[in-house]
C-alpha positions, 0 to 999 in steps of 0.5 A, spaced: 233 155 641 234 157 634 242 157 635 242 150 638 238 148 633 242 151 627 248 147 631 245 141 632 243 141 624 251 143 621 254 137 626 249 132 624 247 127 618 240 124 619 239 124 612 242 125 605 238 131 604 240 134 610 247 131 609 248 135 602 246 140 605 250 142 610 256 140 607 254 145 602 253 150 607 259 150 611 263 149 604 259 156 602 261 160 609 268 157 609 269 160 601 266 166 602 271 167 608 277 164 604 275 168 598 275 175 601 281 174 604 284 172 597 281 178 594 284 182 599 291 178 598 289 180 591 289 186 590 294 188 596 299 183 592 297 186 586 298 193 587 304 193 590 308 188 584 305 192 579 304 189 572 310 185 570 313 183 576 305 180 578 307 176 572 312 174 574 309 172 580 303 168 577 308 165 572 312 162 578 305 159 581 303 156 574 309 153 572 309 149 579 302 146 578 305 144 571 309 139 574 305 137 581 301 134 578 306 127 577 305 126 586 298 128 586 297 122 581 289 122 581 289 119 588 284 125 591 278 123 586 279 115 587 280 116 595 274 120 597 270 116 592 272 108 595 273 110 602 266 114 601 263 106 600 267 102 605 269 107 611 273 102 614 279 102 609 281 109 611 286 107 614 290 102 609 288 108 603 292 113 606 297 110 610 299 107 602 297 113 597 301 118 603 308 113 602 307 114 594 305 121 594 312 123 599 317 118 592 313 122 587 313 129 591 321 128 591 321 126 584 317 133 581 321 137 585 328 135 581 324 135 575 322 142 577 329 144 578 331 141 572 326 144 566 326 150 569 333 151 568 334 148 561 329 153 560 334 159 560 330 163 564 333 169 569 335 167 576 329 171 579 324 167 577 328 160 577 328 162 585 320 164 585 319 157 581 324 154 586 320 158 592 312 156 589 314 149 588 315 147 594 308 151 598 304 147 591 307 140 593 305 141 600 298 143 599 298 137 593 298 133 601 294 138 605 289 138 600 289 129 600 288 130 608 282 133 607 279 128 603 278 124 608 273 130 611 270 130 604 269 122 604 266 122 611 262 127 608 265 131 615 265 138 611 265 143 618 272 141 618 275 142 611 271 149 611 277 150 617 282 148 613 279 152 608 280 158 612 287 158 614 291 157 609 288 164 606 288 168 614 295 167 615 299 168 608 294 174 609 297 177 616 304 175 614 304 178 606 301 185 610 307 185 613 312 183 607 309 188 603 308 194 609 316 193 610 317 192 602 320 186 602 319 184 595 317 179 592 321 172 594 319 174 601 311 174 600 312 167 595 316 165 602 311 166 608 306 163 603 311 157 605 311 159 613 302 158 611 302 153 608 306 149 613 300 152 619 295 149 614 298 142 613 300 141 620 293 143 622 289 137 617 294 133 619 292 134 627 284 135 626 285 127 621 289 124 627 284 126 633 277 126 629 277 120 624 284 115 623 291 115 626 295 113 621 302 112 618 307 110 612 306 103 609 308 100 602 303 094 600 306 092 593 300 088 592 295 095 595 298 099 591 298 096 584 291 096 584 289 103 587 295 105 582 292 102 576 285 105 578 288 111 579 292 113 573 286 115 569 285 121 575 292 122 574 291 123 567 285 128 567 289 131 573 295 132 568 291 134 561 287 138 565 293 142 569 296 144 562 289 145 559 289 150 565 297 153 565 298 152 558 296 159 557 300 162 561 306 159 559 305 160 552 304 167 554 309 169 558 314 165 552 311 170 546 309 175 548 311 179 556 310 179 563 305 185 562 301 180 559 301 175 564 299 179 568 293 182 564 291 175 562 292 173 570 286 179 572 282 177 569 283 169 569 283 171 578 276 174 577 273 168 572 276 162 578 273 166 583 265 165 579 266 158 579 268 157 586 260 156 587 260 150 583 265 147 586 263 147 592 256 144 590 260 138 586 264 137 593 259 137 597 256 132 592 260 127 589 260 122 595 253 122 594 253 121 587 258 115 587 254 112 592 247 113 588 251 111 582 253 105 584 247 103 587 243 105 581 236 106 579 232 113 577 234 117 584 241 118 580 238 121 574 233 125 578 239 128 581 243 129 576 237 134 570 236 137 576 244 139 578 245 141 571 239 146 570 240 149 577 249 150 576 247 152 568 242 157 571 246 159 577 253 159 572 249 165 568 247 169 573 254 169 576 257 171 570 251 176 568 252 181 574 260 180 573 259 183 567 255 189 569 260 191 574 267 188 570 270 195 570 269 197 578 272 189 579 278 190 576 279 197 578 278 195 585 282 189 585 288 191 581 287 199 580 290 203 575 295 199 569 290 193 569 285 198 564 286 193 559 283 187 563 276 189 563 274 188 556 277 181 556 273 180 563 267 181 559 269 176 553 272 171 558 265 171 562 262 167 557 265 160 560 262 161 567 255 157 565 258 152 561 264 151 566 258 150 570 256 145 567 262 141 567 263 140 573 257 137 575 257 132 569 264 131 569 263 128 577 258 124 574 263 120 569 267 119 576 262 117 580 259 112 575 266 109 574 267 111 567 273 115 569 276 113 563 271 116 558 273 123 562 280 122 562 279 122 554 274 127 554 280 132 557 285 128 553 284 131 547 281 139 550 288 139 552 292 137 545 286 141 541 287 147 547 296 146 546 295 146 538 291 152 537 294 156 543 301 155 539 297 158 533 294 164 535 297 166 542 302 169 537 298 173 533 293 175 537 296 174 545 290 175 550 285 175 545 288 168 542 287 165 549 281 167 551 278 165 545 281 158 545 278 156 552 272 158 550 273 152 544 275 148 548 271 149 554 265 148 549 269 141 546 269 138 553 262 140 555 260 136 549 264 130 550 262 130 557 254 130 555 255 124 550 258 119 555 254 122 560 248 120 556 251 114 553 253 110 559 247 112 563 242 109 558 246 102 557 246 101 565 238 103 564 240 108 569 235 113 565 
């Protein structure tokens, strides 16, 4: 009885309240599923490349995500927001925006190839940059399918996908590193994963919600272009806002360093997870509630606020305490000097927290504008400084840098947040 009940509860939507939270609860099992597996790709990755080459590693990945940027141009945001209100036009959505993602795919690679070369770097991390690009562009599609879970608020099905990516790089990098195969081949069955992945949210989106195809409606595509490029905008600044570091890293100082800095930026991304899981499972909501207007919208929103900053700062607590056995376990010896600059880098967990949710709250009032420009000027403060201090003070100067920024956007976001809501007499 209980089982059929709690069956019936995670495959239903009787009410918005109930819909959020299944949403939720499917997203958290299929995290926490998703996010064991990568720790133990983490620490099995990690242990067997050992400081340096794991810089290398998580260089390759970073630089990729630079430029994936251009074929994602925003459209995952502006999909599930426009077809979380009009349903029927999944299928004109996606047959469009799949036709434009697959050009700019192609155009971001050569571009990658290109800058990665006149960058003078050696032939081993030009063949790992080659190798990460091309798993990050098909995720960038893999991730664009499942939007449209996301926008049917069908969530069981985007916690599947979830899983899969991480269980089968999982087994085939247990393998690569059992036979010692180094560390092209462990970018390379990443790839074989990645395809697994992508060939099974393209099955679950044809058989469950819409057959589609390729079409190229000029007139279609202006407009969803022209609502988009503020998504591509904030998806670019941020990208950079959140890769610059490592870049910077890797060019004045070393690889050792990178991979110091990464440990403790794997462990940070970790403790945010939570929230974005909740902003996921939301944000339909939101944009619906928002274009309805009304005091329901700001309701949910003071009490979103306080309840990610609360969580943000318990999480962020405990990881503190037991900082030295996180890195110790994960990474082991040779990342010593991680654990204090966890500690340091634990302070952005609350106040990434916060934006998140009032970031989302921009988009879904269709301010993505205002966002875009928030990011924008973080990502030129985040570069400007980063030049300045990375050079003098290395992982100190990055970290302290984030927080700024991190404490400018979460500033910014509130000051447009407040102001719109109080012209549109939301409040």
């Amino acid at each position: 009885m209980i089982i059929k009940h709690a069956k019936r509860f995670l495959s239903s939507t009787s009410s918005p309240r109930q819909t959020v939270i299944k949403n939720s609860a499917w997203l958290f099992a299929a995290e926490g599923v998703a996010k064991t597996l990568r720790i133990v790709l983490t620490i099995c990755i990690a242990r067997y490349l050992g400081p340096s080459v794991y810089g290398e590693y998580s260089f390759a990945y970073s630089f990729g995500l630079l430029f994936v940027i251009f074929a994602d141009f925003g459209f995952n945001k502006l999909f599930i927001r426009e077809v979380s209100r009009q349903k029927e036009q999944v299928k004109k959505f996606l047959d469009n925006i799949s036709a434009v993602k697959l050009l700019l795919s192609v155009i971001t690679y050569v571009l990658i190839v290109i800058v990665i070369h006149l960058l003078g770097k050696p032939l081993s991390t030009r063949r790992l940059v080659y190798l990460a690009s091309i798993w990050i562009i098909m995720s960038s599609f893999t991730v664009f399918f499942q939007s449209v879970f996301q926008a049917f608020e069908q969530m069981q099905y985007d916690a599947l996908i979830r899983i899969i990516q991480p269980a089968g790089f999982l087994m085939m990098a247990l393998i690569v590193i059992w036979q010692d195969c180094g560390v092209v081949a462990l970018v390379s069955v990443d790839i074989v994963a990645g395809i697994i992945t992508f060939a099974s949210v393209v099955m679950v989106v044809t058989k469950k919600f819409v057959r589609f195809g390729i079409e190229f409606d000029v007139g279609f595509i202006k407009n969803v272009l022209c609502e988009a490029w503020p998504f591509a905008i904030m998806v670019i600044c941020g990208t950079i806002y959140f890769s610059i570091d490592i870049m910077l890293l890797s060019y004045f100082k070393d690889d050792y360093s990178v991979g110091i800095y990464s440990a403790c930026v794997d462990i940070y991304k970790a403790a945010v997870i939570p929230s974005a899981i909740v902003c996921t499972a939301l944000f339909p909501r939101l944009s619906i509630k928002a274009h309805i207007g009304g005091e329901g919208y700001t309701k949910i929103l003071k009490k979103l606020v306080i309840l990610q900053v609360l969580l943000g700062s318990l999480i962020a607590i405990m990881i503190c305490i037991f900082a030295h056995h996180a890195i110790m376990i994960l990474y082991g010896k040779g990342f010593e000097e991680s654990i204090g600059y966890l500690r340091v880098i634990l302070v952005l967990v609350p106040i990434r927290y916060l934006n998140f949710i009032v970031g989302d709250s921009l988009s879904a009032l269709n301010i993505q504008r205002k966002r875009m420009w928030a990011i924008f000027i973080c990502m030129v403060f985040n570069f400007t400084t980063n030049l300045y201090f990375i050079p003098l003070y290395g992982i100190a100067g990055a970290i302290g840098t984030t927080i700024a920024t991190e404490c400018l956007l979460a500033g910014q976001y509130w000051f447009y947040t407040l102001k719109t809501v109080q012209r549109k007499r939301i409040v």
